[in-house]
C-alpha positions in Angstrom: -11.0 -40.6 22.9 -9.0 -38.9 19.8 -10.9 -37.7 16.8 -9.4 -36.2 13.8 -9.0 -32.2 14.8 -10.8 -31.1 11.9 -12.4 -27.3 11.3 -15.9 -28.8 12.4 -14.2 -30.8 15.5 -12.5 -27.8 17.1 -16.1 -25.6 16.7 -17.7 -28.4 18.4 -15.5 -28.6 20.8 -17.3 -26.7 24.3 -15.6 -25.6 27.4 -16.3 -27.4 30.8 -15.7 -26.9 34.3 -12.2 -27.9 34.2 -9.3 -27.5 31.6 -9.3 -30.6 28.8 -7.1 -31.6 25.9 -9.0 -33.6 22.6 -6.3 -35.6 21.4 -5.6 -35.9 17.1 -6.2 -39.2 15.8 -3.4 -38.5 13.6 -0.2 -37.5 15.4 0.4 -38.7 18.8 1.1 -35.3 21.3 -1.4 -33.1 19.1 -3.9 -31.7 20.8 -6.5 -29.3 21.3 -6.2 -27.6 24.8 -10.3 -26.5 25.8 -10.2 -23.7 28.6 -13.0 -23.5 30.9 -13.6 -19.4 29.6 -14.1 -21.0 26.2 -10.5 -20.2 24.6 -8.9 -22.9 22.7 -5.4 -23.5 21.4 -3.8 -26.3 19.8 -0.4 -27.8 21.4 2.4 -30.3 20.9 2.8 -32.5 24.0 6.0 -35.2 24.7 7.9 -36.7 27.3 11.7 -36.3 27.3 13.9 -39.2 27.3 14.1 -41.6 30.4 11.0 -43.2 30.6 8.6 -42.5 33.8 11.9 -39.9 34.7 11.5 -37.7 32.1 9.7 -34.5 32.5 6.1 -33.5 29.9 6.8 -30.8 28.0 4.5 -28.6 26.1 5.0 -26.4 22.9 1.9 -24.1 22.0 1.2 -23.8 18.5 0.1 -20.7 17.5 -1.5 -21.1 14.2 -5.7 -20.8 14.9 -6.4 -23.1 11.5 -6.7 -26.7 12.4 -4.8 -27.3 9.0 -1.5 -25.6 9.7 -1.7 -26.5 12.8 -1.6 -30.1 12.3 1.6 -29.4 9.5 3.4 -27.4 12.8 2.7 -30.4 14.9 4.3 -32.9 12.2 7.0 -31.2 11.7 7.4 -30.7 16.3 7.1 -34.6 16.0 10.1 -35.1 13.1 11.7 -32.7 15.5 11.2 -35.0 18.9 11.3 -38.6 17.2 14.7 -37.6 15.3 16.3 -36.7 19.3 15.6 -32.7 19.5 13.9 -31.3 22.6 11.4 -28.8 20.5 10.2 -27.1 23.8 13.6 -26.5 24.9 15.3 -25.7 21.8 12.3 -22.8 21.4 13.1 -21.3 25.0 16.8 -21.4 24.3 15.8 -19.6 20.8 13.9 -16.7 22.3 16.4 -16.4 24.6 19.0 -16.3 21.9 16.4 -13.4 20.2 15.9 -11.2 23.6 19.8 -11.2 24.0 20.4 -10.1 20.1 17.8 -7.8 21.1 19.8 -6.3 23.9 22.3 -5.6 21.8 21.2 -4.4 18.8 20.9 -0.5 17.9 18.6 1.3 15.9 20.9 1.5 12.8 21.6 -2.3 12.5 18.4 -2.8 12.6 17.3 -0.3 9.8 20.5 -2.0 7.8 18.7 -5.4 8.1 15.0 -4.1 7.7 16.5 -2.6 4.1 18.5 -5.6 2.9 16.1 -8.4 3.7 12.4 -6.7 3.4 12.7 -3.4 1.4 14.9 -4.6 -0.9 13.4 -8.2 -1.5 9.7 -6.9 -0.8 9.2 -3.4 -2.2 9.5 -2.1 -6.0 13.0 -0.3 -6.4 12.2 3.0 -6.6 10.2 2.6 -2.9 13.5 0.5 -1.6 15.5 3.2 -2.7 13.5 6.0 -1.2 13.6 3.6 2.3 17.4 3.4 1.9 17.5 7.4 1.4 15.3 8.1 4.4 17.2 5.7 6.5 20.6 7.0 5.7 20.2 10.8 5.6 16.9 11.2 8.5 16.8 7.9 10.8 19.9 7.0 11.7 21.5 10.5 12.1 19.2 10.6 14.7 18.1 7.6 16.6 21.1 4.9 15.3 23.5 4.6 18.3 20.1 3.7 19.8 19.6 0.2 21.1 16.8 -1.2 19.6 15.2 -2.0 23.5 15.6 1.3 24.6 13.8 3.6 21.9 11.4 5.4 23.1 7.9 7.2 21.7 9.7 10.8 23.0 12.8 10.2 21.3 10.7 9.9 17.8 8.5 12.5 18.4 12.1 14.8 18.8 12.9 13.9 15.7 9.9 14.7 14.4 9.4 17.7 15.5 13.1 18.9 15.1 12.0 18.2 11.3 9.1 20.9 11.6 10.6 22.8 8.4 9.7 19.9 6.4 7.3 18.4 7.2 6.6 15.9 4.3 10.1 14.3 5.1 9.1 13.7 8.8 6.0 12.1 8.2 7.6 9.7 6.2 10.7 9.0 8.4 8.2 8.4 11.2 6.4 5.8 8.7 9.5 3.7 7.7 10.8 3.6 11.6 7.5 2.7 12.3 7.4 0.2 9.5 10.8 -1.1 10.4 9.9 -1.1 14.4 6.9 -3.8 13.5 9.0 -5.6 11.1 11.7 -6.0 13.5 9.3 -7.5 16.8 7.9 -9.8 13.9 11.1 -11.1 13.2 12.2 -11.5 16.7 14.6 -8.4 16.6 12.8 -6.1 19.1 10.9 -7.1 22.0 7.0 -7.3 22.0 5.4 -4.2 23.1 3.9 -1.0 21.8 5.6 0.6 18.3 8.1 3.1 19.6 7.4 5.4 16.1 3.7 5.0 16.7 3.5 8.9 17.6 1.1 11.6 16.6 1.6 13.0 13.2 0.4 16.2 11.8 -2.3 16.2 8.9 -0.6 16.4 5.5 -2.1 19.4 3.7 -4.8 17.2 1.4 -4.4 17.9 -2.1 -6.9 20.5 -3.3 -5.4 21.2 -6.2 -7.7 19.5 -9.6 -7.6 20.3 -13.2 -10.5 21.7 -14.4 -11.6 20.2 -17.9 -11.3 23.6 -19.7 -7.0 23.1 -18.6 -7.1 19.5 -19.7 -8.5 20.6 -23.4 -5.6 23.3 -23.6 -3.0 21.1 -21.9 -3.6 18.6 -25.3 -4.5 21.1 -27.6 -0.5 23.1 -26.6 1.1 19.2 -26.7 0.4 18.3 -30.1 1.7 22.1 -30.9 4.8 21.2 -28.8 5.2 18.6 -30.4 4.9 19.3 -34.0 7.1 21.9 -33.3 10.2 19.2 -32.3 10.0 20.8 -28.5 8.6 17.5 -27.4 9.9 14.2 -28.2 7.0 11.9 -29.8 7.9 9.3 -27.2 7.0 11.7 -24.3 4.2 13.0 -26.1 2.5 9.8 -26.3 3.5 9.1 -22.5 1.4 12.0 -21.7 -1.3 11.1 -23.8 -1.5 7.4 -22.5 -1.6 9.3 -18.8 -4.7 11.3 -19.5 -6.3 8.1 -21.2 -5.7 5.8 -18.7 -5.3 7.6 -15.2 -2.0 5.5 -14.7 0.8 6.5 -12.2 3.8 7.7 -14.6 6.3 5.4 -13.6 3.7 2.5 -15.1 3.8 3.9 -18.6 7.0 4.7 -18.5 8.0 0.7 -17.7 5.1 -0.4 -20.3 6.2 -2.8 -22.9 4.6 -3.9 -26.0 4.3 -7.6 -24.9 1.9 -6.5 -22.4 -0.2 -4.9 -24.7 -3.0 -6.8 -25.6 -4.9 -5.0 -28.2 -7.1 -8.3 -28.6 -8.5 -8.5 -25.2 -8.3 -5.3 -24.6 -5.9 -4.9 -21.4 -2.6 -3.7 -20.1 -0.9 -5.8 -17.7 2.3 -4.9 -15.6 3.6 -8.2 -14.1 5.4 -6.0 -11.3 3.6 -2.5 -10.1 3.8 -0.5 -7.3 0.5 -2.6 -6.0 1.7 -6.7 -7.6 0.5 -7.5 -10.6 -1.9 -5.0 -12.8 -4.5 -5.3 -15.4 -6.1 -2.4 -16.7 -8.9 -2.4 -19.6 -7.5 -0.1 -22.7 -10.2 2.5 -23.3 -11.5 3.1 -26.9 -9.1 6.4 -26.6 -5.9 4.7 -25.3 -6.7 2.1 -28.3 -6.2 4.7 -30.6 -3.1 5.9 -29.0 -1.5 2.8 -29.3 -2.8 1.3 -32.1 -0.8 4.9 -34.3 2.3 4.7 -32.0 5.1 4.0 -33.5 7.0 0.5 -33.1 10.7 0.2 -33.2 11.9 -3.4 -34.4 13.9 -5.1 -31.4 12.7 -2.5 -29.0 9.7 -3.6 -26.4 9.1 -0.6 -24.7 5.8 1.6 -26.0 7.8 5.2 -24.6 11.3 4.3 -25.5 14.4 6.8 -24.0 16.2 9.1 -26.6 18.4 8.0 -29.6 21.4 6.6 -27.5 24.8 6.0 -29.1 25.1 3.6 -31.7 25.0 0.0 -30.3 23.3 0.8 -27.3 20.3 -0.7 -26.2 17.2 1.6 -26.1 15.7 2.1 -22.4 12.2 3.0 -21.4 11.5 6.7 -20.7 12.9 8.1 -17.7 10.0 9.5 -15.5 12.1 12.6 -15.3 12.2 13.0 -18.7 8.3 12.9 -18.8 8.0 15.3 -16.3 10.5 17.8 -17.8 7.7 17.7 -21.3 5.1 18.0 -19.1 6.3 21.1 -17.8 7.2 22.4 -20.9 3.3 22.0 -21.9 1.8 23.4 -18.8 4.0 26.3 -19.2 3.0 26.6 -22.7 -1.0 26.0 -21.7 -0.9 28.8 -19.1 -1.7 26.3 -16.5 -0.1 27.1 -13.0 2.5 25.0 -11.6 1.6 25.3 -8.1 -0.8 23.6 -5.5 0.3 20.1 -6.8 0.1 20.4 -10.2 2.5 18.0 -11.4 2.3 15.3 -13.2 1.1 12.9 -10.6 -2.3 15.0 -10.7 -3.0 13.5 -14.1 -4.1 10.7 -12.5 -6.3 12.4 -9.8 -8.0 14.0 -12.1 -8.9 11.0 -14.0 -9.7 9.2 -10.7 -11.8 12.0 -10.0 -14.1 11.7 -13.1 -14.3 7.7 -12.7 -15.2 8.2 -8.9 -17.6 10.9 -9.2 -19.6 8.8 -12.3 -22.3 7.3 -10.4 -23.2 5.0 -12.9 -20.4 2.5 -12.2 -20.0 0.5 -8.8 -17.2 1.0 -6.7 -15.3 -1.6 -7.0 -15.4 -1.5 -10.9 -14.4 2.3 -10.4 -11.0 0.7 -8.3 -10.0 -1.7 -10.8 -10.4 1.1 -13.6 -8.1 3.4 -11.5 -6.1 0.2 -10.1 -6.4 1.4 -6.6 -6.6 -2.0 -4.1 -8.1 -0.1 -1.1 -11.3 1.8 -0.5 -8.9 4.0 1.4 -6.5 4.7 -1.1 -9.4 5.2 -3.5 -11.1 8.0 -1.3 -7.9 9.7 -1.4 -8.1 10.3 -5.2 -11.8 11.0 -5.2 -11.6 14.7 -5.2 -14.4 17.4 -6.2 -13.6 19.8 -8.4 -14.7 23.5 -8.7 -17.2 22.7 -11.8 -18.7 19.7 -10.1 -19.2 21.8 -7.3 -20.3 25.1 -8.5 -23.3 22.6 -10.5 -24.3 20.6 -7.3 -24.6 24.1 -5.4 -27.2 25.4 -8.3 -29.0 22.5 -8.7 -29.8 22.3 -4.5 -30.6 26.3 -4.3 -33.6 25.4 -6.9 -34.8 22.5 -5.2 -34.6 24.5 -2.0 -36.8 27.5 -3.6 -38.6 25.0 -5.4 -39.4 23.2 -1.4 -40.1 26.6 -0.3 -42.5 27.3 -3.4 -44.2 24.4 -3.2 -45.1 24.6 0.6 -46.4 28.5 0.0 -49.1 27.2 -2.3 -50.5 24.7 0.3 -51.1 27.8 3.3 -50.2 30.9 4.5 -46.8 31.2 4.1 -45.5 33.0 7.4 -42.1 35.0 7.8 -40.1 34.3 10.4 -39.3 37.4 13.1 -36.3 38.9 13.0 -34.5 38.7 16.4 -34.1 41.4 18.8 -30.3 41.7 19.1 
């Protein structure tokens, strides 16, 4: 009997004493193989050439949806009915993959995982900083190598030989590690456990927050800067835009006026660190933008410098935004250490949407544009104020308790241990 292998068909399907097969209805030699322990798996069946002489040959498809399965098992079928051998040609491909295997080192690898993933997958600044890591940390150390042969000791070597800096180890270890799973996926390393998965010491977390009192004098000493000519009106308004919207610097820096939607009310980036972004413009950031200046044939909101005559304008080098941000911090009195850069712009306003009960979490993500609870938590620190407030409020409702319970009975001190 063959039914059509259909979502519903395959749940129905129940295990019996013996191994069975429920044929498609639709292409002969797909099937759905029904173990007696109850695990199921969808295959390609066929007979070689030569009639009753020719040997059955199985090909396991490995796709759990009945959907793409049945696409995998039309396309084994072109395969077979136009004279291949899919079975065998798949054996003499994996064989072809565990010699490349054999063969490859470390270092080729890496060269491949950079050129056709990081380069193709990740935003240019993080495929450059792969390229970086792989050049100057990874394959000094592990490249000659071969790819088969590394080992979890080798990696934590070179991690540890890092010890005096400790930031750049942890994220060599993370892009061998990401490379190392790329590379089995593709066939380039044989299955088995991730050679870079290795213990890593705990990053110190950032502790580091500005307080609201900083924030006020951090504004208050940029417009000075600026009306003074120390700070370009471009950066000024890249700052401002930073504080107003809790964006990561190198997304205002790319941020062009055709993606600003003062209408609706959004900013989009079609290509972020995270995909595509769309973040609400706050009554605040309107304002910002809405007074910016516009430069006719130039799209970007933070344009670069005056450049030399005929030149195209560029959008504002992060550098450049950091250098002005210095300039005001220095000029607000606020520390430069513990993190206080210009990243922390955003954690501070992630902090004040995350701490602000009043909006769900998943609102508070898509203000921030964080697309993991993890990544979120991260950013939700506490600051000092928030802190010093929380531990008043519970030391009166703690004398209040104790109050309270003294006007019902005899209040009774506790003993002071003997010591």
């Amino acid at each position: 009997m063959k039914v059509r292998l259909s979502k519903t068909a395959v749940a129905e399907a129940q295990p019996q004493e013996r191994e069975y097969i429920l044929w498609d209805s639709r292409v002969a030699g797909f099937g759905l193989r029904v173990r007696p322990t109850g695990s199921k798996s969808f295959i390609f069946a066929y007979r070689t050439p030569g009639g009753r002489s020719g040997s059955s040959r199985r090909v396991t498809i490995k796709s759990p949806h009945p959907d793409h399965a049945f696409e995998q098992a039309k396309a084994l079928a072109a395969q077979f009915h136009g004279g291949g051998d899919p079975a065998g040609e798949k054996t003499a491909e994996r064989q072809e993959l565990e010699r490349i295997s054999k063969t490859l080192t470390v270092a080729q690898v890496l060269d491949r995982f950079i050129e056709d993933h990081a380069k193709e997958k990740l935003a240019p600044k993080t495929s450059a900083e792969y390229e970086r890591i792989s050049g100057k940390l990874l394959k000094p150390a592990l490249g000659g190598t071969r790819i088969d042969e590394l080992e979890p000791k080798a990696v934590a070597e070179m991690y540890h030989g890092m010890r005096g800096t400790p930031t750049q180890a942890s994220l060599a270890v993370r892009v061998l590690s990401s490379a190392m799973s790329w590379a089995e996926e593709f066939g380039l390393r044989p299955h088995g456990p991730n050679p870079a998965r290795i213990r890593l010491k705990g990053s110190r977390r950032r502790t580091r927050l500005f307080s609201d009192a900083e924030v006020s004098r951090l504004l208050v000493k940029l417009a000075e800067l600026e009306a003074e000519g120390k700070v370009s009106p471009p950066v000024a308004l890249g700052i401002r835009l930073l504080f107003a919207t809790g964006c990561r610097a190198g997304e205002i820096a790319e941020l062009q006026w055709s993606n600003v939607d003062l209408e609706e009310g959004l900013l989009r980036w079609p290509s972020s660190k995270t995909g595509f972004l769309e973040k609400p413009i706050t009554a605040e950031a309107h304002q910002l933008l809405k007074k910016a200046e516009r430069i006719v044939g130039v799209d970007w909101v933070c344009p670069s410098p005056v450049v030399k005559c005929g030149a195209a304008r560029k959008p504002l080098r992060v550098e450049t935004l950091e250098a002005g941000f210095e300039r005001v911090m220095k000029a607000a009195k606020v520390r430069a250490d513990e993190n206080a850069t210009l990243h922390l712009i955003r954690h501070w306003f992630a902090t004040k949407t995350y701490t602000d009960s009043s909006i769900p979490l998943p609102v508070q993500m898509a203000i921030v544009g964080h697309s993991s609870v993890a990544t979120a938590m991260r950013y939700a620190h506490v600051g000092r104020d928030e802190v010093m407030k929380a531990a008043q409020q519970a030391a009166k409702r703690r004398a209040g308790a104790v109050k309270a319970a003294g006007k019902g009975g005899k209040v009774v001190q506790m003993e002071r241990a003997n010591g």
